[in-house]
C-alpha positions in Angstrom: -17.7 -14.8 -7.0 -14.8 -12.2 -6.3 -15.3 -8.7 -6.8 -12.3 -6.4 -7.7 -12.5 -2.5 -7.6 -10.4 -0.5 -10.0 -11.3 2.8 -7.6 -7.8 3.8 -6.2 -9.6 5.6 -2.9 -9.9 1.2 -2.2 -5.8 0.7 -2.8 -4.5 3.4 -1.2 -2.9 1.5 2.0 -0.9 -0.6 -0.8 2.8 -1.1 -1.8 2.2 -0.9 -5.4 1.6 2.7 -5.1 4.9 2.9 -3.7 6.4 0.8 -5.9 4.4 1.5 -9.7 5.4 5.0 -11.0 1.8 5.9 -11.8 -1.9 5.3 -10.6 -2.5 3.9 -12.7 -0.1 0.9 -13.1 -0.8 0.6 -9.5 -4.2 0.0 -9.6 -3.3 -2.6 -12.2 -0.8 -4.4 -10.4 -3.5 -4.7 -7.5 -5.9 -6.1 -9.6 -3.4 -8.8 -11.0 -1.8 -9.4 -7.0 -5.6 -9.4 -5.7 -6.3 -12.2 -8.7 -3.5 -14.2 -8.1 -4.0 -14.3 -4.6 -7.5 -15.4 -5.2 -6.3 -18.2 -7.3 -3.9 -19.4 -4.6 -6.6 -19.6 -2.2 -8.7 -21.6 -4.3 -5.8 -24.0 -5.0 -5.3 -24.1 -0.8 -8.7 -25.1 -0.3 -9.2 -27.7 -2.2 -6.0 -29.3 -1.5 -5.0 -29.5 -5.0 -1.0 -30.7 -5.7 0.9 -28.9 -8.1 0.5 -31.5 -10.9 -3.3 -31.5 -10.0 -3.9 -27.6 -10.1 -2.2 -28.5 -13.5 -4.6 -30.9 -15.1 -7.6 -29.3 -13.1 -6.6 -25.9 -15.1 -5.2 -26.9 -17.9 -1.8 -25.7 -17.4 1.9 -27.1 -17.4 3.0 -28.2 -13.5 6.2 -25.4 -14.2 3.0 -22.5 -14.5 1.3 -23.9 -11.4 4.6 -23.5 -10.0 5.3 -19.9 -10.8 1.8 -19.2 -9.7 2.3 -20.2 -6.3 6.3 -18.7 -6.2 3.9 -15.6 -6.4 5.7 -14.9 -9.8 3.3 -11.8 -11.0 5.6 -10.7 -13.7 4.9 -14.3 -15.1 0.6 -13.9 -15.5 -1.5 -11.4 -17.3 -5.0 -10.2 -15.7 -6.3 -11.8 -18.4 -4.7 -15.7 -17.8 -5.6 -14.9 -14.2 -9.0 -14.4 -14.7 -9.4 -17.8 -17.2 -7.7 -19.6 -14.9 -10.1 -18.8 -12.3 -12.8 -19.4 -14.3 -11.5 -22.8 -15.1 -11.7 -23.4 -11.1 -15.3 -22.5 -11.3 -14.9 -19.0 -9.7 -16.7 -16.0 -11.4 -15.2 -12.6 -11.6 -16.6 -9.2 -11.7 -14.4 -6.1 -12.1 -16.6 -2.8 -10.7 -15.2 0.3 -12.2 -16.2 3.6 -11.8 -15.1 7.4 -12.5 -12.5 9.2 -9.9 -13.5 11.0 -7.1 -11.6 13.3 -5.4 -10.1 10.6 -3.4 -6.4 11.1 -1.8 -4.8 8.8 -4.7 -6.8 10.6 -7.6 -5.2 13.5 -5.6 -1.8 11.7 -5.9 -2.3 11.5 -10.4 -2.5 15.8 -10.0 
């Protein structure tokens, strides 16, 4: 099982919050990036091929391929998530209110 935070206080060390104009489309683009990296470690592990991550997942060989090109723009949280739970991989997202954390701090 993966666990992803949606707290920014846990992101604040990352390039999307240099990148992403607000808080919270960084946070997002973590959780995506964290997903997708997940995915391609799965994939790694069990040795897969393209064509087999394809028929394992139920995808086209081309969307394997953009998954591993680290093509973000290309994958929603949402077909991140079903494709790891075709891989047999559980997710839980943990999300709780603000604190007064230095990227809460950053929204002011």
């Amino acid at each position: 099982m993966i666990e992803i935070s949606t707290d920014p206080a846990d992101y604040v060390n990352s390039v999307w919050f240099d990148l992403e104009p607000t808080v919270a489309e960084a946070m997002a683009m973590n959780v995506r990036s964290y997903l997708m990296m997940h995915l391609q470690e799965v994939l790694k592990e069990r040795g897969w091929s393209q064509r087999r991550a394809a028929t394992e997942l139920g995808v086209t060989q081309p969307r394997i391929c953009h998954l591993v090109g680290n093509r973000l723009d290309r994958f929603s949280t949402d077909s991140l998530i079903v494709l790891l739970a075709r891989a047999g991989v559980d997710v839980q997202i943990r999300a709780k209110p603000r604190g007064a954390s230095r990227a809460a701090k950053r929204m002011a």
